[in-house]
VOPAGU-2260 file (C-alpha; in pm, 1 decimal, decimal comma):
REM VOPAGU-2260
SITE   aa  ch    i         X         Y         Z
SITE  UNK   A    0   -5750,0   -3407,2    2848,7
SITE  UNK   A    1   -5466,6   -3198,3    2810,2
SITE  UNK   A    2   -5261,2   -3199,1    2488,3
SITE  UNK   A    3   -4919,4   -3308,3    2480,4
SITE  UNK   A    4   -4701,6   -3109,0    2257,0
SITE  UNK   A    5   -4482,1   -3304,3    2055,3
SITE  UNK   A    6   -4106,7   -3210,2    1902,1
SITE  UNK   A    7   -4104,7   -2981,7    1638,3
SITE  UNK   A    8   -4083,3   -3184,6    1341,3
SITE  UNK   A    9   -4293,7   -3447,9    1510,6
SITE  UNK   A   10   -3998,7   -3744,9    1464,7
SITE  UNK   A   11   -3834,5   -3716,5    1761,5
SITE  UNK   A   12   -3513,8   -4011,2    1593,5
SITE  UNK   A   13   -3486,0   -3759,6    1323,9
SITE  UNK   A   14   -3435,1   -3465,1    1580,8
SITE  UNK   A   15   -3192,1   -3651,4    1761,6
SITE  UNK   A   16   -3001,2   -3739,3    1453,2
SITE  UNK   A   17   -2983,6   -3370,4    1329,1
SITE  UNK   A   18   -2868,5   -3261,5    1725,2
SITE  UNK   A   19   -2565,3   -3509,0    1664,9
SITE  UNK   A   20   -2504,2   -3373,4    1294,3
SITE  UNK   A   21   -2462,2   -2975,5    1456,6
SITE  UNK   A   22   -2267,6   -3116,0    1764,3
SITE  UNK   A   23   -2036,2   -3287,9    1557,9
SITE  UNK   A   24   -2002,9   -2938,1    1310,1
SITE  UNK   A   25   -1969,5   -2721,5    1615,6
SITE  UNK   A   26   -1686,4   -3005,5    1688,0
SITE  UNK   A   27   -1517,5   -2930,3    1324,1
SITE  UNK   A   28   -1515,6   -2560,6    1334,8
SITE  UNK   A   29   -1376,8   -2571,0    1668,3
SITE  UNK   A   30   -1106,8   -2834,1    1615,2
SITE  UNK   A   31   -1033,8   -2561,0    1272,7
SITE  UNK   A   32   -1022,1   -2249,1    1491,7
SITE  UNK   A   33    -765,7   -2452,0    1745,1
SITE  UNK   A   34    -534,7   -2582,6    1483,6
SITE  UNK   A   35    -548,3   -2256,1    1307,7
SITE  UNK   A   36    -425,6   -2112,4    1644,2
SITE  UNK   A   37     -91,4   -2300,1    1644,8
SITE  UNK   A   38      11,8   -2228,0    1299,0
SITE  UNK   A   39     241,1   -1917,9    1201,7
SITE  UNK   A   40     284,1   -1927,1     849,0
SITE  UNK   A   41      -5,3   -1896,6     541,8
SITE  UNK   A   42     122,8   -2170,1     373,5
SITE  UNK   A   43      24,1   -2420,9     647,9
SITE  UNK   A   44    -312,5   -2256,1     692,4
SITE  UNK   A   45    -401,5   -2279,7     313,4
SITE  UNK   A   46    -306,1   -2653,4     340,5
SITE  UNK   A   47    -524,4   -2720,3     635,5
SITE  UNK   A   48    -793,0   -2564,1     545,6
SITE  UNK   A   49    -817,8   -2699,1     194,1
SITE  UNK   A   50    -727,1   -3053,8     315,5
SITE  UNK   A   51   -1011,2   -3009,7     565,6
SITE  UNK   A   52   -1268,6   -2893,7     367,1
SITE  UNK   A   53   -1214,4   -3152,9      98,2
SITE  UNK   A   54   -1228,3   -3445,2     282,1
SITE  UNK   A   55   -1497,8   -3298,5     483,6
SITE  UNK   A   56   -1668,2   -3233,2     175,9
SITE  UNK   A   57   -1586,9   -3599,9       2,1
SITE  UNK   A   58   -1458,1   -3472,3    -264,6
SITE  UNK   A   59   -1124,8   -3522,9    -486,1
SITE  UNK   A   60    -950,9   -3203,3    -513,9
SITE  UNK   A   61   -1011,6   -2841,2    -323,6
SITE  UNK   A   62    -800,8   -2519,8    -424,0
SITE  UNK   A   63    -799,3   -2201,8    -181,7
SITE  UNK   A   64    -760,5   -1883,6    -390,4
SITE  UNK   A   65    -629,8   -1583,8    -260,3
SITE  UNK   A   66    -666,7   -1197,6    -437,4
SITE  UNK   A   67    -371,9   -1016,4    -519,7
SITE  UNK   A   68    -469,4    -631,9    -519,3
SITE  UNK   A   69    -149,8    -591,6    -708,8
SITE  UNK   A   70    -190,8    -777,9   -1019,8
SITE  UNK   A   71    -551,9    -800,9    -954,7
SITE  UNK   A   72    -492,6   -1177,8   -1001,8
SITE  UNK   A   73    -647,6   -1485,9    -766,4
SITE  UNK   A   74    -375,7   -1724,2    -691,3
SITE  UNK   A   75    -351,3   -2087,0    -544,2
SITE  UNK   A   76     -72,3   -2233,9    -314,1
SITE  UNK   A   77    -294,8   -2567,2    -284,5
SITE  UNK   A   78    -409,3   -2837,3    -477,2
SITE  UNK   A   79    -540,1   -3183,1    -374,2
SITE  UNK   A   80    -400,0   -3417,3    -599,0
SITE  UNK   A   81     -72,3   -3528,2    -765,2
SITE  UNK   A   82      88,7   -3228,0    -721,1
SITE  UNK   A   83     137,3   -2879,9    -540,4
SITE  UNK   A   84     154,2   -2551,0    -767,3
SITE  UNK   A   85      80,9   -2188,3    -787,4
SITE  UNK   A   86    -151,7   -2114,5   -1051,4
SITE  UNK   A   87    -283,5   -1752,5   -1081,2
SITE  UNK   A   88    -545,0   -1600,7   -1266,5
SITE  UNK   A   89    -753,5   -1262,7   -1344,4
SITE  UNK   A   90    -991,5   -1179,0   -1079,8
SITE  UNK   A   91   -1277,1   -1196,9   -1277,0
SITE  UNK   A   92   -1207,6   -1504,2   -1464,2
SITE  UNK   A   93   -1352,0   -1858,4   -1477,9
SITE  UNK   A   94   -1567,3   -1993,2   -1165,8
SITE  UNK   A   95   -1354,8   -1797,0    -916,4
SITE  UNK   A   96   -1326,4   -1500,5   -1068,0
SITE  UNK   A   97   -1730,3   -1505,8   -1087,7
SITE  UNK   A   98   -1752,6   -1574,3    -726,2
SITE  UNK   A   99   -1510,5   -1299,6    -590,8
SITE  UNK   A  100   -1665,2   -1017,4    -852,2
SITE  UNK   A  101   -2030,2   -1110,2    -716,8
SITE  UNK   A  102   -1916,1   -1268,9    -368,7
SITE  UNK   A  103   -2171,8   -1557,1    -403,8
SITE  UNK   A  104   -2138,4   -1867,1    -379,5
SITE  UNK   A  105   -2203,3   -2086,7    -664,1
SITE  UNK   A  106   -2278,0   -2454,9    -706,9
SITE  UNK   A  107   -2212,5   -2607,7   -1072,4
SITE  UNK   A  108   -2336,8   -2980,7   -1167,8
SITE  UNK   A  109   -2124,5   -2940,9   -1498,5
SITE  UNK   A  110   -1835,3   -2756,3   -1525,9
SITE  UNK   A  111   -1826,3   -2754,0   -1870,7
SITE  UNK   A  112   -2189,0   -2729,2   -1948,7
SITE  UNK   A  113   -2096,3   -2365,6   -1799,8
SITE  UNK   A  114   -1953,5   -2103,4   -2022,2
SITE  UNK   A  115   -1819,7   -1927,4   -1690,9
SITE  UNK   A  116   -1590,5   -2212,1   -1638,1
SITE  UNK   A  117   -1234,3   -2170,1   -1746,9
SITE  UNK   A  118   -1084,4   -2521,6   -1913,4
SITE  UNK   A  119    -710,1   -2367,5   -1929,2
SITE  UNK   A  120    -634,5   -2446,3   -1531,6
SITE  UNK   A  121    -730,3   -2838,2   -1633,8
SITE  UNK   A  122    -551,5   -2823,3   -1941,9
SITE  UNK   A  123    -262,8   -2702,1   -1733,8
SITE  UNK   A  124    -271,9   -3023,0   -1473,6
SITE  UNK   A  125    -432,6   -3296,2   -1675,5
SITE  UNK   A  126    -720,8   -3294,1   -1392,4
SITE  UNK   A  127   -1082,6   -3351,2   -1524,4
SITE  UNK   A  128   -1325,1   -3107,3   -1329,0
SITE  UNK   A  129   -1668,7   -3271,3   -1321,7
SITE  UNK   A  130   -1856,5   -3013,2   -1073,3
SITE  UNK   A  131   -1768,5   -2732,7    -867,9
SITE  UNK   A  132   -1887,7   -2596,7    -526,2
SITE  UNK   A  133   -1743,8   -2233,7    -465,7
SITE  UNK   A  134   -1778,5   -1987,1    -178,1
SITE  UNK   A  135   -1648,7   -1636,1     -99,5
SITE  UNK   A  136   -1399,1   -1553,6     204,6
SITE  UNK   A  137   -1484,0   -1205,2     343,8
SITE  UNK   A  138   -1330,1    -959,4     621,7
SITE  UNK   A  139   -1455,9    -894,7     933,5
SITE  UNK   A  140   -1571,9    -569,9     743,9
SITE  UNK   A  141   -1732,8    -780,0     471,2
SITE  UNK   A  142   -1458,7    -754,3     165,7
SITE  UNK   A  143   -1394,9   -1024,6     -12,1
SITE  UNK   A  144   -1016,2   -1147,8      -0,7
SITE  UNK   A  145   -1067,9   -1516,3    -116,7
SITE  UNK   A  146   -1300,7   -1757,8    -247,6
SITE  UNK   A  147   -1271,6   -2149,9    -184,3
SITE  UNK   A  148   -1295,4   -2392,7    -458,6
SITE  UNK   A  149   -1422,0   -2775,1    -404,8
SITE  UNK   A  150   -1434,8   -3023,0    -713,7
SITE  UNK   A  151   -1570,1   -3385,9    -766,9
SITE  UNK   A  152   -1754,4   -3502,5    -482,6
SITE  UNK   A  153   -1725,0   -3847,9    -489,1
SITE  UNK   A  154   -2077,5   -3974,6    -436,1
SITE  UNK   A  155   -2379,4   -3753,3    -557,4
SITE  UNK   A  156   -2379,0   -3357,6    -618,9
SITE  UNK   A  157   -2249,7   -3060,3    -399,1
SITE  UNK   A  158   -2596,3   -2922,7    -245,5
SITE  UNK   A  159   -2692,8   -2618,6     -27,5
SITE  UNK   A  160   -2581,0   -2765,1     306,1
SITE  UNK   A  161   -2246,8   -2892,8     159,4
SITE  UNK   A  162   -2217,1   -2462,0      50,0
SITE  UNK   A  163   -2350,7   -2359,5     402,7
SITE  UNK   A  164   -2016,0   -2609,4     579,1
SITE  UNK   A  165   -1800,8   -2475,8     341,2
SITE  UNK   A  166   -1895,9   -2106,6     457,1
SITE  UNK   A  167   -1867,3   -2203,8     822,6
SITE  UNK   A  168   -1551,0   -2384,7     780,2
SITE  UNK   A  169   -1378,7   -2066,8     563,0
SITE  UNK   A  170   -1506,1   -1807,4     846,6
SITE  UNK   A  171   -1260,0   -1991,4    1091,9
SITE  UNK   A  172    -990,6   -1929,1     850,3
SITE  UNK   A  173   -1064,5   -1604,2     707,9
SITE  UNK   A  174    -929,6   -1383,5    1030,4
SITE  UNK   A  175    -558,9   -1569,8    1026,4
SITE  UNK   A  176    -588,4   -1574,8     644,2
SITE  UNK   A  177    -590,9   -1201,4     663,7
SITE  UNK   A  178    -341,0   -1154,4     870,8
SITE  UNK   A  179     -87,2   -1380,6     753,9
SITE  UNK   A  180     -71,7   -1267,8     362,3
SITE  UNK   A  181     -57,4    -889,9     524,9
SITE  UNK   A  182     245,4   -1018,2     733,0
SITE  UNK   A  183     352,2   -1205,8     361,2
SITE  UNK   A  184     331,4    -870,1     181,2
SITE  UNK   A  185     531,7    -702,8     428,4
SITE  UNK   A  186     812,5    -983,5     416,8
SITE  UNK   A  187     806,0    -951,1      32,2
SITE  UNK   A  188     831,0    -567,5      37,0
SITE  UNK   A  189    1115,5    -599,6     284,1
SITE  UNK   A  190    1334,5    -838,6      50,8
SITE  UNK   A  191    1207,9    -606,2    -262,4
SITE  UNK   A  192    1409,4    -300,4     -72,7
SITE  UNK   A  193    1681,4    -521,2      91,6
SITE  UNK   A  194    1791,2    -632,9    -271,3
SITE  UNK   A  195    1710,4    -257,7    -347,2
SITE  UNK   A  196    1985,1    -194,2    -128,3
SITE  UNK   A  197    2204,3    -423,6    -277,7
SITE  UNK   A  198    2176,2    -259,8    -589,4
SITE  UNK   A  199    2221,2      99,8    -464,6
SITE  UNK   A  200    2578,4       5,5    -330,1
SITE  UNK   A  201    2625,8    -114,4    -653,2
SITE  UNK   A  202    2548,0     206,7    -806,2
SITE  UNK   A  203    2766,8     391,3    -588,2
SITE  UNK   A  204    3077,4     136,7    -719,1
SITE  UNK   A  205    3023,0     178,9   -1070,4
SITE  UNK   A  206    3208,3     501,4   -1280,8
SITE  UNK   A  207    3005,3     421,3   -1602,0
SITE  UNK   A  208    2703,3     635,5   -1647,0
SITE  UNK   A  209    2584,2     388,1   -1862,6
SITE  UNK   A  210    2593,8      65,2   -1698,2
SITE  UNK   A  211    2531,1     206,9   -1362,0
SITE  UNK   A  212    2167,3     382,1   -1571,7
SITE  UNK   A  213    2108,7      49,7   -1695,2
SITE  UNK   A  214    2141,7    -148,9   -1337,4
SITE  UNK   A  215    1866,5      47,6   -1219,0
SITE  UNK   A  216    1633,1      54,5   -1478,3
SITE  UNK   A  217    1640,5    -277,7   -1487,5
SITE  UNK   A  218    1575,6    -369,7   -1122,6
SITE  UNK   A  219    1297,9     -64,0   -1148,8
SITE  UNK   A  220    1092,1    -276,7   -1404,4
SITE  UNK   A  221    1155,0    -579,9   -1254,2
SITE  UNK   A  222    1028,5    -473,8    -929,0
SITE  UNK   A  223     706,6    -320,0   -1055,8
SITE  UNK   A  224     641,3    -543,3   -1233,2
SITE  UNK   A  225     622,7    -386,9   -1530,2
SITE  UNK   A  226     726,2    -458,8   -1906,7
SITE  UNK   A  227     937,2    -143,7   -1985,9
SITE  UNK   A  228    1108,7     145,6   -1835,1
SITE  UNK   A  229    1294,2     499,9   -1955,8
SITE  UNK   A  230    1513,0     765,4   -1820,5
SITE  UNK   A  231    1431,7    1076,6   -2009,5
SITE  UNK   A  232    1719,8    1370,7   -1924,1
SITE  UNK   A  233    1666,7    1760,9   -1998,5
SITE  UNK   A  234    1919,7    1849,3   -2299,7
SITE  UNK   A  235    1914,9    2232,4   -2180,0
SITE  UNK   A  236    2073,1    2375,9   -2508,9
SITE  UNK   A  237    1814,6    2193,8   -2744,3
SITE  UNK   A  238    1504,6    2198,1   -2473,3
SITE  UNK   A  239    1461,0    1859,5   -2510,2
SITE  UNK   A  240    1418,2    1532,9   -2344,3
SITE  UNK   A  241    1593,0    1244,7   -2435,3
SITE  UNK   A  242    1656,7     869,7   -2295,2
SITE  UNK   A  243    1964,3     753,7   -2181,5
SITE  UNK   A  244    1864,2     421,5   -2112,9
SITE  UNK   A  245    1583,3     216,7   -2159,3
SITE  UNK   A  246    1486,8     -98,2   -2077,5
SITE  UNK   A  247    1377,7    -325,3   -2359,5
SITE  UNK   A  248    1394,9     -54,3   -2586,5
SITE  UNK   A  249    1770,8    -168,3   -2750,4
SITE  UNK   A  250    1926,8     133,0   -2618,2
SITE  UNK   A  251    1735,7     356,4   -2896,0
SITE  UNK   A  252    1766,6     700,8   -2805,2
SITE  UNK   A  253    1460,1     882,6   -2860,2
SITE  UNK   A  254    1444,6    1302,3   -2815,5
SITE  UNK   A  255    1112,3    1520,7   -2796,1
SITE  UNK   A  256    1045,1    1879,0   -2736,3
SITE  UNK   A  257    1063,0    1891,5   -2290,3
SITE  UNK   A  258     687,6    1998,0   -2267,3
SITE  UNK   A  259     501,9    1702,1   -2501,0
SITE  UNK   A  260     382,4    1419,8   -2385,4
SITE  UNK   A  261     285,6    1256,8   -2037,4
SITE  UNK   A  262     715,2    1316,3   -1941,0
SITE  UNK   A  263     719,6    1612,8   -2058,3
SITE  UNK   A  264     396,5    1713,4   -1822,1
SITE  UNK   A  265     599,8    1533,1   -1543,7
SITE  UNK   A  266     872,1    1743,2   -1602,0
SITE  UNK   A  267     752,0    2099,7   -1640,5
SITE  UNK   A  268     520,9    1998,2   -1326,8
SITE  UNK   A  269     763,0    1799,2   -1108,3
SITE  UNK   A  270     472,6    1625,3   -1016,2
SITE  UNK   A  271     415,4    1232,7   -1048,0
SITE  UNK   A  272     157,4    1155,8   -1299,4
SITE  UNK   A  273      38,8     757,9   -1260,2
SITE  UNK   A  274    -197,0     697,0   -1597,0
SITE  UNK   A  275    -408,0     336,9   -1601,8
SITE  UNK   A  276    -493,0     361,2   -1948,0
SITE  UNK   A  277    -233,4     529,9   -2167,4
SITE  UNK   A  278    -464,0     614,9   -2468,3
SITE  UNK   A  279    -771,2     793,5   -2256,2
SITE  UNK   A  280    -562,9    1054,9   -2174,2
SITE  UNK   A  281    -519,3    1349,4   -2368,4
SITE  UNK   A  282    -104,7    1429,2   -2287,6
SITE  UNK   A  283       2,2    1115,1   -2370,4
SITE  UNK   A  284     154,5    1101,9   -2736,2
SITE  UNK   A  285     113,9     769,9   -2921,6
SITE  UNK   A  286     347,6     849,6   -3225,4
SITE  UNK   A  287     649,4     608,7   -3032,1
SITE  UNK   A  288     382,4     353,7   -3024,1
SITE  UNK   A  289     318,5     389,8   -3385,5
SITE  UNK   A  290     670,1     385,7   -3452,9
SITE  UNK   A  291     767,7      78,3   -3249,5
SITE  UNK   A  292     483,7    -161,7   -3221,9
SITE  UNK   A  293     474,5    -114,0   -2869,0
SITE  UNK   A  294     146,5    -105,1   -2724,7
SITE  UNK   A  295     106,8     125,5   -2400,6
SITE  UNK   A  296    -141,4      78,0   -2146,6
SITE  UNK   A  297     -29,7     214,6   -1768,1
SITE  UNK   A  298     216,0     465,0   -1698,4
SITE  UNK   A  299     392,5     543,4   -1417,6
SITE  UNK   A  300     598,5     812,4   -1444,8
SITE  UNK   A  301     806,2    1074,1   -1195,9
SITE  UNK   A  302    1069,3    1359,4   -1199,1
SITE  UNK   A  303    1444,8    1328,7   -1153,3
SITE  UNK   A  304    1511,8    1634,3    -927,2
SITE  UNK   A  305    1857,8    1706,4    -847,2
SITE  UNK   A  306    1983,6    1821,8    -466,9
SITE  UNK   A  307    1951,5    2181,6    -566,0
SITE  UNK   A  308    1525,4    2121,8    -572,8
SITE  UNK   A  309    1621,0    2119,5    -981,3
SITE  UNK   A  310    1419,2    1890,6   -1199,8
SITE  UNK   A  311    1684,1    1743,4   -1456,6
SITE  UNK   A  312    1431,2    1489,4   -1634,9
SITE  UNK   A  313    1185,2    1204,6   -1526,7
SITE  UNK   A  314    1134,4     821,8   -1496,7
SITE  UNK   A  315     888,4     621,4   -1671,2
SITE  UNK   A  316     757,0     291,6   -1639,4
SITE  UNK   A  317     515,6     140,3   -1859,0
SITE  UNK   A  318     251,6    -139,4   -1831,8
SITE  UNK   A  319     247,4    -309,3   -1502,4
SITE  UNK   A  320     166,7    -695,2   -1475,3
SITE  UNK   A  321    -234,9    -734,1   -1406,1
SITE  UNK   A  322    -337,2    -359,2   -1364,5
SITE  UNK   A  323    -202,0     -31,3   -1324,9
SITE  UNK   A  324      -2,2     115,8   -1088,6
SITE  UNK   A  325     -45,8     151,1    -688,4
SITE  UNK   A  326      54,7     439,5    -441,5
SITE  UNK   A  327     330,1     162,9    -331,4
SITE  UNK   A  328     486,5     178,1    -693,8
SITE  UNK   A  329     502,7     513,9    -667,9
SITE  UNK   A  330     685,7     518,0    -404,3
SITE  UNK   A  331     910,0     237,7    -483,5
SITE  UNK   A  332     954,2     454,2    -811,1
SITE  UNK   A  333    1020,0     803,2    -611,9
SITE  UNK   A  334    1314,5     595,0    -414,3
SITE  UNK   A  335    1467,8     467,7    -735,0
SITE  UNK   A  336    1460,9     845,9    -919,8
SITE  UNK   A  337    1624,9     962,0    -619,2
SITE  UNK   A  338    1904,0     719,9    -609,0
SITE  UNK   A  339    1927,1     824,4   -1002,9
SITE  UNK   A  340    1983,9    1161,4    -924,4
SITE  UNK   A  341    2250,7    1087,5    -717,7
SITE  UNK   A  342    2417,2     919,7    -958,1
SITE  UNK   A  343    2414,3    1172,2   -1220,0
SITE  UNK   A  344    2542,2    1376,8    -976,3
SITE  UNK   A  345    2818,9    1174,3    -900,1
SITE  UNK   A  346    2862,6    1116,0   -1277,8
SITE  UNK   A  347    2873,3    1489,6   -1313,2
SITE  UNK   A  348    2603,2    1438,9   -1616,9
């Protein structure tokens, strides 16, 4: 007699069950990738996808958490629940930060039976997190750029499948996701230089050294990001540097010899020095520290170089928001110096 070979699995109901279970996935992740299509802004993608994924998922609340490389800093535009905010936080905090550091998913039965989880997000809101399932986002090339956070299912505990969906759904997403905050960033560093602009013409209005000096500090840390900033001039008769204006310093005027320090380095090189941690380098002089309280960690700092190729002091900006400073700060800080230099010229400093 010839043997009949029977479905794998041998329950032929439960084969045709689990056919209709992939169907109706292959269903989702297309329905995802076609709504996904018609949407032009990141915003509406976050919302979908979250919204998606947590009702998918049957659970109460689902947050989508996007890395800024900036402020190396995970922030989220979505929230099921009560209300809609942008929380951020470091990129290697909490359940999140775990997940994006490692980039693998995690599944937690008790949130606060884990000593990775971080309570102050729920002491924010007033939401209770009972259990957590949360997944990387990765590139085409494989980098992670976002992790996806579900909490409370409803009925029973996040398992492996519930982890493999949530992967399948966020690979749909992650392409436009990518795309979008790039085209985000761009809009953001477009209004940063527009309102540059703005204050530029308002440079060229003002006659006062000093309030015109003080205009541009002040949009120079608030553009970086950053929690001070200092114009150090060359005093040619004394060899010294000294500030003209500083921002948050209470318009102390502090002089040094035009070689010491990480400025005066700037300044005898021309050359931009960018420093992520103040104290492990050997030019950089902590007696102001001493003397002030102030506490420096990153320094960005550049040369004012007049229209004759002269270098008449430098610009320094200290401790950026979340991390140190990029090659785009430097930039943004090379474009500020320059417009300072043609305002002491126009002063006639």
């Amino acid at each position: 007699m010839k043997k009949v070979n029977k479905p794998a699995g041998g329950n032929p109901a439960a084969l045709l069950k689990e056919q209709k279970k992939r169907l109706a996935e292959a269903e989702l992740l297309l329905d995802i990738s076609r709504r996904i299509s018609a949407m032009d802004s990141l915003d509406a993608v976050l919302k979908m996808l979250v919204e998606t994924a947590t009702s998918r998922l049957n659970a109460e609340r689902g947050s989508l958490f996007l890395n800024d490389p900036n402020t190396n800093e995970l922030y989220s535009r979505v929230a099921m629940g009560n209300f809609m905010r942008e929380i951020r936080i470091l990129n290697t905090n909490g359940i999140a930060g775990h997940v994006f550091t490692t980039g693998e998913g995690v599944i937690i039965p008790d949130a606060y039976a884990d000593s990775r989880f971080n309570r102050n997000i729920d002491e924010q809101t007033g939401f209770v997190t009972r259990n957590i399932l949360c997944v990387p986002i990765k590139t085409a090339k494989g980098q992670i750029m976002a992790v996806a956070q579900i909490l409370n299912k409803k009925k029973g505990r996040f398992n492996r499948e519930d982890m493999r969906l949530l992967e399948e759904m966020m690979k749909q997403g992650a392409p436009s996701l990518q795309s979008l905050q790039f085209i985000e960033q761009m809009e953001t560093i477009r209004r940063q230089e527009l309102e540059f602009i703005n204050v530029v013409s308002e440079m060229t209005s003002d006659i006062k050294l000093g309030s015109l000096l003080q205009n541009v500090m002040a949009e120079a840390t608030r553009m970086l990001n950053a929690e001070r900033s200092t114009l150090f001039l060359h005093d040619e008769k004394s060899d010294e540097l000294w500030s003209e204006v500083g921002q948050g310093l209470e318009s102390t005027q502090i002089r040094m010899p035009s070689h010491a320090g990480i400025a005066g380095a700037v300044f005898k090189s021309s050359r931009t020095i960018n420093i992520p941690h103040a104290y492990a380098d050997l030019r950089f002089n902590p007696s102001f520290d001493k003397k002030t309280g102030f506490f420096t960690r990153s320094i960005l700092c550049v040369p004012v170089i007049n229209k004759n190729g002269r270098t008449i002091g430098v610009t320094q900006v200290l401790n950026k928001h979340g991390g140190p400073f990029s090659q785009e700060d430097e930039a943004r800080l090379r474009a500020f110096t320059a417009q300072v230099s043609i305002a002491l010229e126009n002063a006639k400093l």
